[in-house]
C-alpha atoms as one frame of an Amber mdcrd trajectory, in Angstrom:
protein
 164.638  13.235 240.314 165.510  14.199 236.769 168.879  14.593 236.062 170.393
  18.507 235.888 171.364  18.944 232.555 174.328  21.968 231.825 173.376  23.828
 228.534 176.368  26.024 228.164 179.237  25.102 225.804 182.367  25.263 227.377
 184.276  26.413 224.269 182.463  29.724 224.486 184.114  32.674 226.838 180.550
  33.900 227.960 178.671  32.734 231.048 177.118  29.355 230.058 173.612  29.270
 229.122 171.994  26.646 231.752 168.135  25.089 231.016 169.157  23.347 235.146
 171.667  23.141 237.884 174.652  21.112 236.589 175.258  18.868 239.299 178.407
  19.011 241.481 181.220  17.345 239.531 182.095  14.910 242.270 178.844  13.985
 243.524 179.754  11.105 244.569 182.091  12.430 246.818 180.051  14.826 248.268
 177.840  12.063 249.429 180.270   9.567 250.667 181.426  12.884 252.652 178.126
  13.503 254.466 178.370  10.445 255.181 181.183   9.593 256.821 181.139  12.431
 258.931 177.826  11.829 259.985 179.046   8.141 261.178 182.006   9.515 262.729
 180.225  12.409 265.071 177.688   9.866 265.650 180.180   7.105 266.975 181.737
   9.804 268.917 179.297  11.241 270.428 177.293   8.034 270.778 178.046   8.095
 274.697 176.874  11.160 275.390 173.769  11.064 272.650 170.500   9.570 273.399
 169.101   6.984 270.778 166.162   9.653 269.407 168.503  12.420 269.043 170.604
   9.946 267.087 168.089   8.970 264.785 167.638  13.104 264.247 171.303  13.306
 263.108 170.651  10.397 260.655 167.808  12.418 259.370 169.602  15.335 258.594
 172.533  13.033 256.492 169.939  11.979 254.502 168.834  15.479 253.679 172.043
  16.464 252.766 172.671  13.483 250.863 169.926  14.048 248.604 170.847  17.477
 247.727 174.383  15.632 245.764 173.333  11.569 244.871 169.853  11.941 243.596
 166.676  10.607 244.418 167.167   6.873 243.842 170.514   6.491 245.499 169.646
   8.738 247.950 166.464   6.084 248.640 168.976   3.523 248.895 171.700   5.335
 250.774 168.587   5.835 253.448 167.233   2.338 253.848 170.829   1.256 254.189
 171.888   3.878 256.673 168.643   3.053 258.871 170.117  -0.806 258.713 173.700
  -0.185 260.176 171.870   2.383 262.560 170.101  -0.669 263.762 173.051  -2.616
 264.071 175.638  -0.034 265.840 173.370   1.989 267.914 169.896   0.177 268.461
 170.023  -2.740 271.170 171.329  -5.489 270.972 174.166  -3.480 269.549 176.177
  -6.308 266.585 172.768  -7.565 265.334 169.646  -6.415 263.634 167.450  -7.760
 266.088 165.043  -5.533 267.648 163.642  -6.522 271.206 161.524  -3.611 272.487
 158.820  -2.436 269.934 159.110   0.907 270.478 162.955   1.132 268.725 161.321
  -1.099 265.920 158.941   1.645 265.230 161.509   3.888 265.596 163.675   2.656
 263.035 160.309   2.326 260.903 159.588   5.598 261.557 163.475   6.261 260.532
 163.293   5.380 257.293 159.844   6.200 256.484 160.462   9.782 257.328 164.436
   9.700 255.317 162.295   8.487 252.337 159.994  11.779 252.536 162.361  14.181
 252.962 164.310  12.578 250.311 161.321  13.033 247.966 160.910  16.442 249.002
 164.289  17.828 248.630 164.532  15.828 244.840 161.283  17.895 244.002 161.770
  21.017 245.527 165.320  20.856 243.698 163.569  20.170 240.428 161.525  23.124
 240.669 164.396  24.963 241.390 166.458  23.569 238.588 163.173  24.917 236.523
 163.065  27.928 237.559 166.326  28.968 237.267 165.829  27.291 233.596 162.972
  29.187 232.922 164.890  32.539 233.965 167.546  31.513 232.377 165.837  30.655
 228.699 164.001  34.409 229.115 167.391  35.713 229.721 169.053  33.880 226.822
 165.313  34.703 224.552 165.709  39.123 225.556 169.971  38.775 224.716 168.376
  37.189 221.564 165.945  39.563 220.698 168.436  42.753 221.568 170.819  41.356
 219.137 168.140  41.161 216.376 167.042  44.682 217.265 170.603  46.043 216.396
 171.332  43.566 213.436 172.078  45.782 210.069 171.027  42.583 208.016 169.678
  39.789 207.562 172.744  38.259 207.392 174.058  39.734 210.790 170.807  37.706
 212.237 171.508  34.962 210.850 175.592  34.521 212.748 173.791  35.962 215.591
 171.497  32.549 215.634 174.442  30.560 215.417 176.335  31.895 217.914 172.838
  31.464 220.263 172.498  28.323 219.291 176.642  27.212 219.193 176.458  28.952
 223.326 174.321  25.356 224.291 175.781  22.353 226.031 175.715  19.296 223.954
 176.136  21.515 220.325 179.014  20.652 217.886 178.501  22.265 215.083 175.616
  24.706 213.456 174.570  25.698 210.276 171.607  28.016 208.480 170.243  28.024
 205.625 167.867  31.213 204.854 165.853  31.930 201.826 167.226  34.276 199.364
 163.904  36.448 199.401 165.524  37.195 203.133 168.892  37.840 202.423 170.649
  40.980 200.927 170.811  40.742 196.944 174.526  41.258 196.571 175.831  39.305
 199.496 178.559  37.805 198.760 177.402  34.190 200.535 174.157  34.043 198.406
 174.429  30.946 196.351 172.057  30.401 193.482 168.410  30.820 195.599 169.288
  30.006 199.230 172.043  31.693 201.783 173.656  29.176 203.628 176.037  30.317
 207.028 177.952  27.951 209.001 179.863  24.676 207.783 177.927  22.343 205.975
 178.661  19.483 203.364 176.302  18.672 200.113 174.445  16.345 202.288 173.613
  18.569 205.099 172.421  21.088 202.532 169.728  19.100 201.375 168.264  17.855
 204.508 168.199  21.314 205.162 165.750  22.438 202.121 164.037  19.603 203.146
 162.958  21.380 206.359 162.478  24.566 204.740 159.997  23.217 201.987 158.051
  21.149 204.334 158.583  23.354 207.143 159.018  20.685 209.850 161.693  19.086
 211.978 164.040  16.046 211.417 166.272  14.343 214.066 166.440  12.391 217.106
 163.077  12.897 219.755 161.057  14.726 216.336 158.913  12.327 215.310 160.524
  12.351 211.707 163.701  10.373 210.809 164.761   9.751 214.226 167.461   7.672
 213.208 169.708  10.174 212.117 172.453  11.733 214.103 171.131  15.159 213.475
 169.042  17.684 213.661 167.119  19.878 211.472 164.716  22.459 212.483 162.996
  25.345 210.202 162.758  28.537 210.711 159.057  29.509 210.750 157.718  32.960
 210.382 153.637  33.525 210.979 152.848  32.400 206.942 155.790  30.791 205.863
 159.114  28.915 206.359 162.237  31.313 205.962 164.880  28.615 206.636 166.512
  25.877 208.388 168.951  24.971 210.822 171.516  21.896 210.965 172.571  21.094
 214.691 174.733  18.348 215.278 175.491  17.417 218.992 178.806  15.877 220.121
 179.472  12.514 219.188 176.231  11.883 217.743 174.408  12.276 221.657 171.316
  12.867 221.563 170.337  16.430 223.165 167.865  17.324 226.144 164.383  17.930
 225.433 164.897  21.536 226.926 168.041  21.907 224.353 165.899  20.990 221.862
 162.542  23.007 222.484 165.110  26.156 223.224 167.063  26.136 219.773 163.104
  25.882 218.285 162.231  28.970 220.676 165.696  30.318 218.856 164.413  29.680
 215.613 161.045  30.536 215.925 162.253  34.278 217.463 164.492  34.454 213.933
 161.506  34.104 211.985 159.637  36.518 213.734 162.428  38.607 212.927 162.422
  38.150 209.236 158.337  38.755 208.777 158.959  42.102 210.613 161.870  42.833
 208.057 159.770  41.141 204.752 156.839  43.460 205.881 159.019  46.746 205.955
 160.998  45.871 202.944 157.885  45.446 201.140 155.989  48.820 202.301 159.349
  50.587 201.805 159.282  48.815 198.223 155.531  50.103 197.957 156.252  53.849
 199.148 159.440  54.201 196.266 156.673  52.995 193.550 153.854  55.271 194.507
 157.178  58.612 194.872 158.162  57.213 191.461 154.626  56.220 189.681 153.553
  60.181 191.262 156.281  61.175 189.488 156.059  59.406 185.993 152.601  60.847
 185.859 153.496  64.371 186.571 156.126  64.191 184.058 153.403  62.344 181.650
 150.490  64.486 182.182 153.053  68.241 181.363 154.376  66.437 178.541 150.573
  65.378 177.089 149.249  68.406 178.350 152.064  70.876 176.352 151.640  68.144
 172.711 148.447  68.974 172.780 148.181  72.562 171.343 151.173  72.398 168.538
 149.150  69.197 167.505 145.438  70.882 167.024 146.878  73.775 165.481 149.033
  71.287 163.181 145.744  69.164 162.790 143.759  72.720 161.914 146.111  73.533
 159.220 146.005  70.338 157.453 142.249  69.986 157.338 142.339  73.745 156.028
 144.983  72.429 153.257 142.321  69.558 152.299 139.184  71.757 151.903 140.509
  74.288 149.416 138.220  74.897 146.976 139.816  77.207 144.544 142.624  76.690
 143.093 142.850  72.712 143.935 146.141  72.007 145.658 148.471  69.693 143.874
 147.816  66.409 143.866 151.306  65.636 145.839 150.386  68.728 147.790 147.317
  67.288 148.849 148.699  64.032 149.925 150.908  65.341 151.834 148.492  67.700
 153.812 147.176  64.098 154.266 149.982  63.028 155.745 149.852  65.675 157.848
 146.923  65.157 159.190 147.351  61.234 159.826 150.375  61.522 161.371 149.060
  64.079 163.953 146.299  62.268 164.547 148.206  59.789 165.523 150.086  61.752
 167.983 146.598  63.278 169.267 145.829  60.018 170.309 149.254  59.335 171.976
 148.579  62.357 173.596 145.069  61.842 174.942 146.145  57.976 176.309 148.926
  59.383 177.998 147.458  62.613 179.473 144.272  60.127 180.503 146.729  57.371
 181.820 148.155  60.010 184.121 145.047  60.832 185.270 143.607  58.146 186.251
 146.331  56.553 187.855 146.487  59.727 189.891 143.194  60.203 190.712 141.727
  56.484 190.507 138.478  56.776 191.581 137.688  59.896 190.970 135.386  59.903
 187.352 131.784  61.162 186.839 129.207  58.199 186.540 126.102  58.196 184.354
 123.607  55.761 182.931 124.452  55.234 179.560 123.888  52.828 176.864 126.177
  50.095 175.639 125.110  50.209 172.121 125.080  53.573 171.583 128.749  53.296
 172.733 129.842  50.620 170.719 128.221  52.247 167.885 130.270  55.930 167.981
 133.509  53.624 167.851 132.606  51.815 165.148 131.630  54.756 162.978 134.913
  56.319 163.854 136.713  53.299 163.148 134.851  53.098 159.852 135.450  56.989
 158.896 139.424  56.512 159.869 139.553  52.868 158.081 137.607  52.482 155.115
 138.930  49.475 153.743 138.621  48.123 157.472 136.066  44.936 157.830 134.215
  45.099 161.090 131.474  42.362 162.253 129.492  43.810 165.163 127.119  41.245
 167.089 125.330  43.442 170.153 122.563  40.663 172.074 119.283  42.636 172.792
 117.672  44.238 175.192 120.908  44.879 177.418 121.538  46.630 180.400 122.746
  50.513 181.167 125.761  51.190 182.187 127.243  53.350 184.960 130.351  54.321
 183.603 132.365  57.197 182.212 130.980  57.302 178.133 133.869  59.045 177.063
 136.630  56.590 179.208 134.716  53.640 177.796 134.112  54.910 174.542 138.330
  55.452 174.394 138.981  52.473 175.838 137.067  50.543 172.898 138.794  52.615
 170.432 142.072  51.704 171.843 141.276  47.564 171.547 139.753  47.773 167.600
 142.542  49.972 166.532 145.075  47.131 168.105 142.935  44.605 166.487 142.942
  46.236 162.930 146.879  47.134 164.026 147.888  43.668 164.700 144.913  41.125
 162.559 144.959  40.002 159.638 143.749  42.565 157.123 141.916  39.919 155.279
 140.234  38.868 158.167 137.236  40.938 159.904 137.579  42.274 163.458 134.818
  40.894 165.453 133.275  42.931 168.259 130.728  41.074 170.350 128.632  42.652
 173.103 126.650  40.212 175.485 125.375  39.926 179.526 126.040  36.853 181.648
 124.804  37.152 184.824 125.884  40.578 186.612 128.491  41.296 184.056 128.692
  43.441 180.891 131.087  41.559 177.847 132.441  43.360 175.134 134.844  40.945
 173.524 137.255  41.997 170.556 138.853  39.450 168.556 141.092  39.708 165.659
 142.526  36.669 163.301 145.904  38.147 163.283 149.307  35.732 164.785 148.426
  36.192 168.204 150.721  36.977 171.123 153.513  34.850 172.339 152.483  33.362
 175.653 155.741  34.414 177.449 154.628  38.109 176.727 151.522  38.073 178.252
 152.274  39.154 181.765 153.646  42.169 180.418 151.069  43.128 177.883 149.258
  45.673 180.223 152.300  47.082 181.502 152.892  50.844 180.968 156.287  50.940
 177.438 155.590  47.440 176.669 155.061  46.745 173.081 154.507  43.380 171.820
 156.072  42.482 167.837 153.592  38.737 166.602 155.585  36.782 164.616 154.565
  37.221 161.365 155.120  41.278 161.659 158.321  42.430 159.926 158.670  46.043
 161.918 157.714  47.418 164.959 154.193  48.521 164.837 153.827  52.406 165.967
 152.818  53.554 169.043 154.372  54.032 172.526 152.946  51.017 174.373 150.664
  53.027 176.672 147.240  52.184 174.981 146.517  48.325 177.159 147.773  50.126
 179.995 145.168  52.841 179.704 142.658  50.485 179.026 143.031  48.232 181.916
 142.941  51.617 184.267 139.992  52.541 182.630 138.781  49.020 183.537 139.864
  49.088 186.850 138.572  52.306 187.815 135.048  51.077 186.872 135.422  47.958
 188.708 135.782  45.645 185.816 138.060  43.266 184.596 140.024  43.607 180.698
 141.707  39.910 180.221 143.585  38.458 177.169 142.592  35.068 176.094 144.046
  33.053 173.270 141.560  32.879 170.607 139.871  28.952 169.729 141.173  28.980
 165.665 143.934  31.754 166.367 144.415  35.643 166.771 143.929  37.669 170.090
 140.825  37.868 172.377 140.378  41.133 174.599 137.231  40.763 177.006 136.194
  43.872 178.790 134.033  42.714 181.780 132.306  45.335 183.435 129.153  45.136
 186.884 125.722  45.725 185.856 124.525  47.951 188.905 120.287  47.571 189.556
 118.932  49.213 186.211 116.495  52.036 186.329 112.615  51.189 186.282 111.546
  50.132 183.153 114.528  50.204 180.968 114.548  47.536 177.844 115.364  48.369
 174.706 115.520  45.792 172.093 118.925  46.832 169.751 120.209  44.801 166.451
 121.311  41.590 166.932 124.397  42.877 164.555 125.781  45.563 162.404
């Protein structure tokens, strides 16, 4: 019968934690008590007993026996009882002869009988012992679980595993090691990118990030470095690893499998923990962005919304400045009216990205569709471009025969604008601007490229980020503008189920490719356009 094995730590005040029965402490006693007072009420009463009701008593000291020495000995204790029964009671008393056949059987049928209710009482023991384990482990799992309901941190979950864990028979000494992504920012035990509770050397720390990056177990009855003293367990979540835990047992012992398999159910409960508490720290992260992004674009859209009258009347009067006709204005009067007018053009289109920013990120999918045609598009921006930038060299290559487009004319038509007015911003003004338009497969291109510096790698995650303005290398100021035009075009992108990506351009200078679906074209539609312009 398998040996009872006590779980609770007897440095701990509370009621010990038990995985089995822990066997009476004198055992041996016990059994060397049953007996010797079954010998002595049998040679007492031996006079006055017949030889069957004898043999009964036996039977019962056996049973009793087992319940404190164990199977084996209690198998042995058994055969060696029904021996000296033979010699002190069975006749001829003094020997171990047997004359009549009948007492032979009935010693055989003596032991036979001790041996199967020996058997019986080990199992039905053991699946007592298991029970009680069993109802003992939920127990221990719910105490668990309460203690992780009321935890105010991550932290606090983390002492209350060690304390689970330290309650076990057989522990000496715990310590966790947790993530940072699941520990407070500012606590004070956070140490570079892991958050480490309980003692533990240099040593101990790294066999610990050892089983959280590979997410398995090391020790003694693991499968993996047996021959170590201790143990090292993660703690696994439903994706991912979120720590580890070091558990060293008293003088290097090596602990039960139920010890074992329970400080895993520990663990395991701990990371179930800290996915509940990643998931609502990440759609309590999610719900301050959306109160804050609703926000920015209220405060964006009033502010666009209000620039936008001062500026037309602004523009209005400048244009009316330009197109006197008698008495010509003053030369410097005349270039400043120009200035005038640059400048609030300028802010007209800082207006208009904003105030369309705003709007789409508010209402994202919420645009009016229509067939229309990519080179007709392409074509209005590079008029304007060549009406607001004379000097401006623009190479236009458009493939034939391509496909309408369902989009938003005047959101695509803007977000074009927006790309070849960076390109002319940022390029290299002896260089042409080179706008390509092309189909592969189900997707629309329009790549612009400039020959300007390029942009610095590190940068690039940012680039489409609302404020972010990017300074190449060989600019001496900070070009003008607020940062909000990428971001504007990637909405528009986005909100027409494309894609707007920046790739490093073979030779030098920046690559922006606008990929957009080609939805099933109306019957009959192919136009042949210029190859280029």
């Amino acid at each position: 019968m398998r040996e009872g094995i006590d779980m609770s730590n007897t440095k701990t005040k509370q009621p010990p934690i038990q995985l089995a029965f822990q066997w009476f402490e004198h055992r041996w006693v016990g059994g060397l008590v049953v007996w010797a007072v079954t010998w002595a009420a049998l040679l007492v009463l031996d006079p006055k007993l017949e030889l069957a009701t004898e043999a009964v008593i036996l039977l019962l000291a056996c049973a009793l026996s087992a319940l404190t020495l164990g199977l084996w000995w209690t198998l042995l204790a058994s055969a060696l009882a029904v021996f000296l029964f033979d010699v002190s009671f069975v006749p001829p008393r003094g020997t171990w002869v047997v004359n009549v056949h009948h007492d032979a059987l009935l010693l055989l049928a003596m032991l036979v009988v001790a041996w199967i209710i020996s058997a019986l009482v080990a199992k039905l023991q053991e699946a007592l012992l298991m029970t009680q384990a069993h109802a003992e482990r939920a127990e221990s799992l719910r105490v668990f679980a309460d203690q992780l309901r009321e935890s105010a941190s991550v932290e606090a979950a983390g002492h209350g595993l060690l304390r689970a864990i330290e309650s076990l028979a057989g522990v000496r000494r715990v310590a966790l090691l947790l993530d940072t992504i699941a520990s407070q920012p500012n606590s004070p035990l956070a140490s570079g990118n892991r958050l480490i509770l309980g003692p533990c050397d240099r040593r101990h720390q790294e066999g610990l990030q050892s089983a959280l990056d590979e997410g398995q177990s090391f020790g003694p009855g693991t499968g993996r470095y047996e021959e170590q003293p201790y143990y090292y367990l993660p703690v696994l979540g439903a994706h991912r690893a979120w720590g580890s835990v070091l558990v060293e047992p008293f003088e290097e012992a090596v602990l039960h499998s139920l010890v074992l398999e329970h400080v895993e159910l520990l663990c395991n409960q701990l990371g179930s923990y800290l996915d509940r508490w990643s998931s609502e720290q990440q759609a309590q992260h999610a719900s301050e962005q959306v109160q804050a992004q609703a926000l920015r674009n209220t405060l964006l859209e009033a502010i666009a919304h209000d620039y936008r009258t001062p500026l037309a009347t602004i523009a209005n009067a400048a244009e009316a400045l330009l197109q006197l006709s008698s008495n010509p204005v003053a030369e410097r009067t005349r270039g400043l009216a120009q200035t005038i007018a640059d400048e609030t053009l300028q802010l007209t289109r800082i207006a208009d990205n904003t105030l369309q920013l705003a709007r789409l990120e508010t209402l994202m999918a919420d645009i009016p569709l229509d067939w229309e045609s990519p080179e007709e598009m392409v074509g209005a921006v590079v008029r304007r471009m060549r009406q607001r930038h004379p000097d401006a060299h623009l190479r236009l290559d458009v493939h034939p025969c391509l496909p309408l487009l369902r989009c938003d004319a005047t959101l695509i038509v803007q977000l074009l604008d927006n790309l070849i007015d960076n390109a002319l911003k940022y390029g290299d003004v002896h260089a042409p601007v080179e706008i390509a338009v092309y189909q592969a497969k189900e997707r629309l291109i329009f790549d612009v490229r400039d020959h300007g510096p390029g942009i610095d790698p590190a940068y690039a995650p940012l680039l489409f980020q609302p404020f972010q303005r990017h300074v190449g290398p060989a600019q001496q100021a900070m070009p003008r503008g607020t940062g909000m035009g990428l971001a504007l075009c990637k909405a528009i992108a986005q909100v027409h189920h494309g894609a707007l990506d920046y790739l490093h351009a073979q030779g030098g200078g920046a690559l922006f490719r606008l990929s957009l679906p080609v939805a099933v074209q109306p019957t009959g539609w192919c136009e042949a356009s210029p190859a280029s312009v």
